[in-house]
N, C-alpha and C positions, 0 to 999 in steps of 0.2 A: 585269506588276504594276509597277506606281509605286514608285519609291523607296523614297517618302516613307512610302507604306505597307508594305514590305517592312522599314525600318528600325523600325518602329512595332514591326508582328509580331516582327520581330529583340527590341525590349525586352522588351516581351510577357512574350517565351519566358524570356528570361533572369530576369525580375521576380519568375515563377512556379516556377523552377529555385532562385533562391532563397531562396523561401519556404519549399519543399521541404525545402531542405536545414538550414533555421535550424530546423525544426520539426523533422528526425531526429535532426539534430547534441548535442542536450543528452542525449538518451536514450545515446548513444556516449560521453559524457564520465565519466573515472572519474576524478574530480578532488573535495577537499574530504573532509568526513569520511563514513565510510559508517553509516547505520544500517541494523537490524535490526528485525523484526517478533519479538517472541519468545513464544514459549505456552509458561509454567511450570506444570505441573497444582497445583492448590490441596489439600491434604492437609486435606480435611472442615472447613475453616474455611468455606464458604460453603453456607448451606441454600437448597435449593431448594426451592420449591412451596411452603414452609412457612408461608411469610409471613416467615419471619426474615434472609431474606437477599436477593438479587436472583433476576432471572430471566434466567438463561442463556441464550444464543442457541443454540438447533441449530443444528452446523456442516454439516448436511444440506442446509438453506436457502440455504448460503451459494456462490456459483457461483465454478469456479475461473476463471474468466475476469476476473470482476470484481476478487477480492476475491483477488488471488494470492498477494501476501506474507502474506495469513492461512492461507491452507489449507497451503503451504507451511510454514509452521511448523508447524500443527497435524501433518503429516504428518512432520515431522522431530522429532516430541516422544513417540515410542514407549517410547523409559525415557528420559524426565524432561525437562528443556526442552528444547524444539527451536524452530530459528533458519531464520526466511526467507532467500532472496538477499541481500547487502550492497544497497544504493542509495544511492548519492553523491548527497550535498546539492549540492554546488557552493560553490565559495569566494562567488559573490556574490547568490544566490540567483535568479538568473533563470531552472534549470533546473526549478524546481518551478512552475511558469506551463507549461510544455510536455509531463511528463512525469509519468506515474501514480507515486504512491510509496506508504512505508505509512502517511504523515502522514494521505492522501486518504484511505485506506481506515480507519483509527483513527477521523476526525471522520466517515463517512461510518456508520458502524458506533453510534456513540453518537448521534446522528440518529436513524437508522432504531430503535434499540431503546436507548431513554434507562432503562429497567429491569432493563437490565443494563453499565451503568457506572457504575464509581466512580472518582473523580479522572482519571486520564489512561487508568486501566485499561478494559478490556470483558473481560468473561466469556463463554465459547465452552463448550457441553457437547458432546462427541463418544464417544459409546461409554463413555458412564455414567460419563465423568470429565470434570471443570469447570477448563477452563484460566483464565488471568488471560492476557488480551494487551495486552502495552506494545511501545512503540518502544524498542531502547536502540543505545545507541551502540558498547557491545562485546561483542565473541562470545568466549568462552572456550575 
């Protein structure tokens, strides 16, 4: 093999190595402040079907793969609110460009079913009780 080509592939590899690694590297950083996905159950203030209030998403529909920091909370809220994994913002914002959070899943969630959010919130029904899910910034 020619050098000149051997030096080439030599870039190449390294070019793609760190690409790799620019792409894993923010998901590893626990830097900046952490939020939370959190599901408070709503205590009968929201009608459903009635017309008088929104309409709740089944968290049946919702896949744990996509939508993690949601089911996780909903799963951590057996008596009373429960909180996803932490996820570091980053002090300068460039880890949310590489990296799922629950900002994605929040704007992803009011998208897909705009009849069931209000303001920043979305409503989850799971087992005959309507949560309210916001992002916050601290876990008690």
């Amino acid at each position: 093999m020619r050098r000149i080509t051997r030096n080439f592939l030599i870039g190449l590899l390294v070019v793609i190595v760190l690409l790799l690694a620019l792409g894993a590297l923010p998901g590893l950083l626990k830097s900046g402040d952490p939020y939370y996905m959190s599901a408070t159950p709503t205590d009968g203030e929201l009608a459903v079907g009635d017309g008088g209030g929104y309409e709740a998403i089944n968290a049946s529909d919702l896949s744990e793969r996509r939508f993690e920091y949601t089911t996780t909370a909903l799963a951590d809220a057996t008596n009373g609110t429960g909180y996803s994994e932490p996820y570091w913002k980053g002090p300068f914002g460039i880890k949310g460009s590489f990296t799922h959070s629950p900002f994605d899943e929040r704007s992803s969630l009011q998208s897909r079913y705009p009849n069931a959010t209000e303001g920043s919130s979305v409503y989850v029904r799971q087992n005959e009780t309507v949560y309210r899910l916001t992002v916050t910034q601290t876990k008690p």
